[in-house]
C-alpha positions in Angstrom: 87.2 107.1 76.3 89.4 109.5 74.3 88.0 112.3 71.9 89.1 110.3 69.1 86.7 107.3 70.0 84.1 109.3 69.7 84.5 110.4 66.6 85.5 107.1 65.6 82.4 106.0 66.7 80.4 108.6 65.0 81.7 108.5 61.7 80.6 104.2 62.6 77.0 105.0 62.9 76.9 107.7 59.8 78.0 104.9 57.7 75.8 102.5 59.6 72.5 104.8 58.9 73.3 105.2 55.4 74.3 102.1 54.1 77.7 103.3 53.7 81.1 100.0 53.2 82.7 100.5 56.3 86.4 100.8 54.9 87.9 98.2 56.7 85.7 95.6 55.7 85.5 96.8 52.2 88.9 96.5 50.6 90.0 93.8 48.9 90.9 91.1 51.2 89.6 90.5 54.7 91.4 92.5 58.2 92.1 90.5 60.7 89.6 89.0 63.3 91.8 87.8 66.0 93.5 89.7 68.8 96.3 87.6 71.5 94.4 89.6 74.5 96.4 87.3 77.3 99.5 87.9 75.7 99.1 92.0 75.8 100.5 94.5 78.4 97.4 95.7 80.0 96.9 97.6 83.4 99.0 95.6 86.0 98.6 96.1 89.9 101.0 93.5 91.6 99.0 90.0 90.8 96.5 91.9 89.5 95.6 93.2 85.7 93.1 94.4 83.2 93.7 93.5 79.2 91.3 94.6 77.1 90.3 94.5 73.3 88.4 97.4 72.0 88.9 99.0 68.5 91.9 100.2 69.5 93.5 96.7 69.8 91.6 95.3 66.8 90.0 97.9 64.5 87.3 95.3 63.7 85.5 94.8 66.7 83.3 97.8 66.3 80.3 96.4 68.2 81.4 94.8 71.1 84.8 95.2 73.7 86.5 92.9 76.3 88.3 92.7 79.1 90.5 90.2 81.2 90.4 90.9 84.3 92.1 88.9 87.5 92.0 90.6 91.1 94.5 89.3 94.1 92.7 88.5 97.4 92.2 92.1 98.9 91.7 93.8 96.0 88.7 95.5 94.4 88.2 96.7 91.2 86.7 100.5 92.2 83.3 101.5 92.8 82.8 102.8 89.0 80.3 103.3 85.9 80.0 103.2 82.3 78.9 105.7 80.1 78.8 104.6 77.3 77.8 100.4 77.0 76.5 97.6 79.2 79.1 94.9 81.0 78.2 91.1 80.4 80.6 89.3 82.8 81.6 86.0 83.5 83.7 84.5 86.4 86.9 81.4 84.8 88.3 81.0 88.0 87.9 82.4 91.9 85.4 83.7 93.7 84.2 87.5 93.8 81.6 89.7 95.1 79.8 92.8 93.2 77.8 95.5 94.5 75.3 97.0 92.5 73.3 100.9 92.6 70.7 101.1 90.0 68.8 104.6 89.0 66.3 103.9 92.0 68.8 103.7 94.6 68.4 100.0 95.1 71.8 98.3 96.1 72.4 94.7 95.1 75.4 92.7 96.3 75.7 88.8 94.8 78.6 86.4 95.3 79.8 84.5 92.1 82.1 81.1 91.1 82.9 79.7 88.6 80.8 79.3 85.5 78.5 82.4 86.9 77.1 85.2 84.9 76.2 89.2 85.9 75.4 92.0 83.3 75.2 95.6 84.4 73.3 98.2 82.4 74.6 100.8 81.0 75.3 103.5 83.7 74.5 101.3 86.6 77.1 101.9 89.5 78.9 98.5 90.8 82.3 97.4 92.1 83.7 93.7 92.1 85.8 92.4 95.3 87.9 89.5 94.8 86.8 86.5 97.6 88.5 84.0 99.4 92.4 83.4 99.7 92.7 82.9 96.1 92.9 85.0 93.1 89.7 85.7 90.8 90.0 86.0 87.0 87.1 86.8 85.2 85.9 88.0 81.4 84.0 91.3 81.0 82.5 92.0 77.9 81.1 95.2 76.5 78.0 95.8 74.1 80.5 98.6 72.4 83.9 97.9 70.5 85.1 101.8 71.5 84.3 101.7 74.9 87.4 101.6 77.1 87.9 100.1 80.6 90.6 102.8 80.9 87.7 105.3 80.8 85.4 104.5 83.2 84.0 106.8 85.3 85.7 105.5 89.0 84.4 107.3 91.9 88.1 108.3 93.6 88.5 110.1 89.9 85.5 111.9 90.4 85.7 112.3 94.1 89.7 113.7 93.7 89.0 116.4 91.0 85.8 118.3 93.0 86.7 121.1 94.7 86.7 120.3 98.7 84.1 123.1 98.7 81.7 121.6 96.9 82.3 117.8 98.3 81.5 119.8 102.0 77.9 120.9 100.4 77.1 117.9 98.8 77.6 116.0 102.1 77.0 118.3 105.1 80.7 118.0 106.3 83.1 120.1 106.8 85.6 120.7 103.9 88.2 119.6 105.6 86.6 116.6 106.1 87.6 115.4 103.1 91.7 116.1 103.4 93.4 113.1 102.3 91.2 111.3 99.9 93.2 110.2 96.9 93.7 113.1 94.5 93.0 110.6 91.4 92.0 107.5 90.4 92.9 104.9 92.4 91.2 101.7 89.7 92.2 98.7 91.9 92.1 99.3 95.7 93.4 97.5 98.4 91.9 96.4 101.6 91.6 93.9 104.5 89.5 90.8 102.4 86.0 90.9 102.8 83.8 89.4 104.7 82.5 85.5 104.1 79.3 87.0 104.1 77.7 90.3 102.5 77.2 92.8 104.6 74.5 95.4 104.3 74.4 98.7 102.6 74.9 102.2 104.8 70.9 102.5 103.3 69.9 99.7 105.1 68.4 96.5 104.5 65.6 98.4 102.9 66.7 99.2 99.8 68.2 96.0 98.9 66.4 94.4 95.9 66.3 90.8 94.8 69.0 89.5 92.7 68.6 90.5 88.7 71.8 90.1 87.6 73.2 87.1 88.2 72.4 83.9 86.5 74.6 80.3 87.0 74.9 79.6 83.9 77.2 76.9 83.9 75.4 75.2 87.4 72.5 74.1 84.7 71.9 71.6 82.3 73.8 72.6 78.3 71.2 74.6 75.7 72.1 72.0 73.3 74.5 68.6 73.2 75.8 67.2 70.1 78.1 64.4 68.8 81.3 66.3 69.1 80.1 69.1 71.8 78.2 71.0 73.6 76.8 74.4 74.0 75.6 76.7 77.2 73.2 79.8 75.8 72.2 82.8 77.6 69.6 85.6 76.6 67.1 87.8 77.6 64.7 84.8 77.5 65.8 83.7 80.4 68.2 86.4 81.7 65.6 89.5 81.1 68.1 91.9 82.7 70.1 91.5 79.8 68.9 93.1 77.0 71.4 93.9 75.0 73.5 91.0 75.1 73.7 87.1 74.8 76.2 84.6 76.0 77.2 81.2 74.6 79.7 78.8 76.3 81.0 76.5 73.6 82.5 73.2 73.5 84.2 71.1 70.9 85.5 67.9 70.6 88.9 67.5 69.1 87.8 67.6 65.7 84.9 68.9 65.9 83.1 72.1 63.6 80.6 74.7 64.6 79.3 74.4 61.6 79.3 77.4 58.6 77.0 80.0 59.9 76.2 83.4 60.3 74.6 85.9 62.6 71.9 88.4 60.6 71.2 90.5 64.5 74.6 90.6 66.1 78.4 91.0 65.9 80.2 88.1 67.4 83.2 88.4 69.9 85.2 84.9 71.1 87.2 85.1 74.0 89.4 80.9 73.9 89.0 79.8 77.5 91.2 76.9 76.4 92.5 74.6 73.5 93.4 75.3 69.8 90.5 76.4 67.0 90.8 77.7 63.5 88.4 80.2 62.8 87.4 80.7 59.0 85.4 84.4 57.5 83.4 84.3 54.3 83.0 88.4 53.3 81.6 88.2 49.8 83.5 88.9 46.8 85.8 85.8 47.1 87.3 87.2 50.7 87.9 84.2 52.7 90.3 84.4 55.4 91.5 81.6 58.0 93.0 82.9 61.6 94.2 80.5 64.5 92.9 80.6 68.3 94.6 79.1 71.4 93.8 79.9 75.2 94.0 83.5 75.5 93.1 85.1 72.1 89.9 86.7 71.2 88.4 86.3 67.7 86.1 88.9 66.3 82.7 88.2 63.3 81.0 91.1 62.1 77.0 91.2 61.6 76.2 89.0 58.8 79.7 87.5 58.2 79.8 83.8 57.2 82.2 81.9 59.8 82.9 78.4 61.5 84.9 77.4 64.4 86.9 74.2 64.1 88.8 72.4 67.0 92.4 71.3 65.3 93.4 70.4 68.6 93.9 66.9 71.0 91.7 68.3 73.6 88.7 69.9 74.3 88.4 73.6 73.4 86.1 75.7 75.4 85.3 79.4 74.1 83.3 82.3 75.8 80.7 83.9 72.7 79.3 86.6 73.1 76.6 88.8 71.2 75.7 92.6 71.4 71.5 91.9 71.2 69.7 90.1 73.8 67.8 87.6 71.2 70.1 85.4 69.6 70.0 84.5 65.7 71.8 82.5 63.5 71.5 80.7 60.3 73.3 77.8 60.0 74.6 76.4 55.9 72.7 72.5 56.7 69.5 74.3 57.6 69.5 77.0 54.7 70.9 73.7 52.3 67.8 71.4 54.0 65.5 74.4 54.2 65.4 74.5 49.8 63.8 71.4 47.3 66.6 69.2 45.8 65.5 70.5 41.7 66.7 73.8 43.1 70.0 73.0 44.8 70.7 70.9 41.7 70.7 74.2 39.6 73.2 75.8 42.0 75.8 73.0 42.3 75.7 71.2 39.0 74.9 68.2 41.1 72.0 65.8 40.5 69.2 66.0 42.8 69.8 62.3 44.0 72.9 64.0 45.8 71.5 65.9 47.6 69.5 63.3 49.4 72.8 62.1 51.1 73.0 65.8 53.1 71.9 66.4 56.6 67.9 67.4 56.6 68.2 69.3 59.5 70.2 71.7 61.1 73.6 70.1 62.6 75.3 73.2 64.4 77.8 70.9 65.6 79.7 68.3 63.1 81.6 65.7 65.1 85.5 65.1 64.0 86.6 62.5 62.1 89.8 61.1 63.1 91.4 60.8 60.2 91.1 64.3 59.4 92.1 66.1 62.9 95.1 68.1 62.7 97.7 68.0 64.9 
């Protein structure tokens, strides 16, 4: 991550800890939430890429980063750490393989598809391989807006910079031993493809541990369903592995609304897997600002921000939520309007409290369309 992030992020957390406006958020109108992450330049490798959204990208995704990544049959995103946050991942399209080191030299290695789930704690080692004959793409998403892919710590960066010297010591081998690694890093590498099935570690069988960070989430059964969509939730209650972060796949129905909300624990960060949704932010002090989604842009809530996600297209749009805590929250407007007596709604509204016996009187998450009213 550059010296500036840092900073950036510093000056984030002062303001954080003292109840300080962040800037961005506290002029007069609202920034923007939405980022066209397919559409950007990105690492590229042949067939295969990294785009990512950090603060860099979009200045208001302060809590939470991601990535697109697709890798070409052969190719392997390096054996690598992060520093500084925790990788929630899930696979659109492919097949891929990940190994896995954690701080008591257990090794993991899990094969994913489709609609499967890892996470990775912060400063675990791991690499993912691309399986099969066909291309993987897959979304990684970060529990921190100024963490960087591009500054990950990659072991042929690491291994390139030490002096021979010191590689021979470490090791037991001769320094020469080590003429001809790559002098930097190398980020994607390229290989035979590998094998159908995984193959144990140099350790030994041993130290292998059970698999903790995988879940298939979209092999079960939806969270919730709803007249005008559906919705897949994952969360340290039953992914404990993954504290710091919670997933949501989200469908709607042409039409249909994720109903006014908001989220008092977590930012939220929305990757469009596909379709058209318009996005709404409430900010206080009259800010209301409208942004629209298609396949391939990410949308971006702070903590605590009023929001609703509408489908204004003819199919069905599918998004990829994510949160930076493990315990998911959320307040939704028909269970705060159901949740207070009529006499007292009547005093906000100007309304009679007959009226308010026509409302929902429970929480609807999920409005179904009405036809009349989809846009095109």
């Amino acid at each position: 991550m550059p010296e500036n992030s840092f900073q950036s992020k510093a000056t984030a957390d002062y303001l954080f800890r003292n109840n300080t406006p962040d800037p961005l958020l506290s002029g007069p109108a609202l920034p923007t939430f939405k980022f066209a992450l397919e559409a950007s330049a990105g690492r590229v490798d042949s067939g295969s890429f990294g785009k990512e959204a950090t603060v860099e990208q979009l200045p208001i995704s302060k809590g939470i980063a991601g990535v697109s990544m697709r890798l070409e049959p052969g190719v392997t995103r390096e054996l690598h750490w992060h520093a500084t946050a925790a990788e929630w991942a899930m696979v659109l399209a492919g097949r891929c393989r990940t190994t896995l080191v954690d701080p008591h030299g257990n090794s993991e290695t899990d094969d994913f598809e489709p609609g499967d789930v890892w996470y990775f704690p912060r400063g675990h080692a791991h690499s993912i391989e691309c399986l099969g004959d066909e291309p993987v793409h897959f979304i990684l998403i970060f529990d921190n807006g100024y963490f960087s892919e591009f500054g990950t710590f990659s072991i042929t960066d690491w291994l390139g910079h030490v002096p021979k010297e010191l590689l021979a010591k470490n090791f037991g081998l001769p320094a020469d031993a080590f003429v001809g690694i790559p002098a930097g890093e190398v980020y994607f590498t390229h290989g035979p493809r590998p094998p159908a099935s995984p193959m144990p570690p140099l350790q030994g069988a041993g130290h292998t541990c059970a698999t903790r960070h995988k879940y298939r989430l979209l092999a079960e059964e939806p969270h919730s369903v709803h007249n005008g969509g559906r919705e897949w939730r994952l969360g340290a209650d039953k992914f404990p592995i993954s504290q710091t972060m919670t997933g949501v796949v989200l469908d709607l129905e042409p039409g249909a609304l994720r109903e006014l909300h908001w989220h008092p624990t977590s930012d939220e960060w929305q990757y469009v897997v596909s379709g058209d949704v318009s996005v709404t932010m409430f900010g206080s002090h009259g800010r209301f600002r409208t942004e629209s989604l298609s396949g391939g842009d990410v949308g971006y809530i702070p903590q605590g921000y009023g929001h609703s996600i509408e489908n204004v297209g003819a199919t069905t749009a599918r998004m990829l939520i994510a949160f930076n805590t493990g315990a998911y929250a959320a307040i939704d407007l028909s269970q705060w309007i159901a949740g207070n007596p009529a006499y007292l709604l009547a005093d906000h509204f100007g309304k009679p409290p007959e009226f308010f016996d026509g409302l929902p009187k429970q929480d609807v998450f999920i409005a179904p369309g009405s036809p009349g009213l989809t846009k095109p």
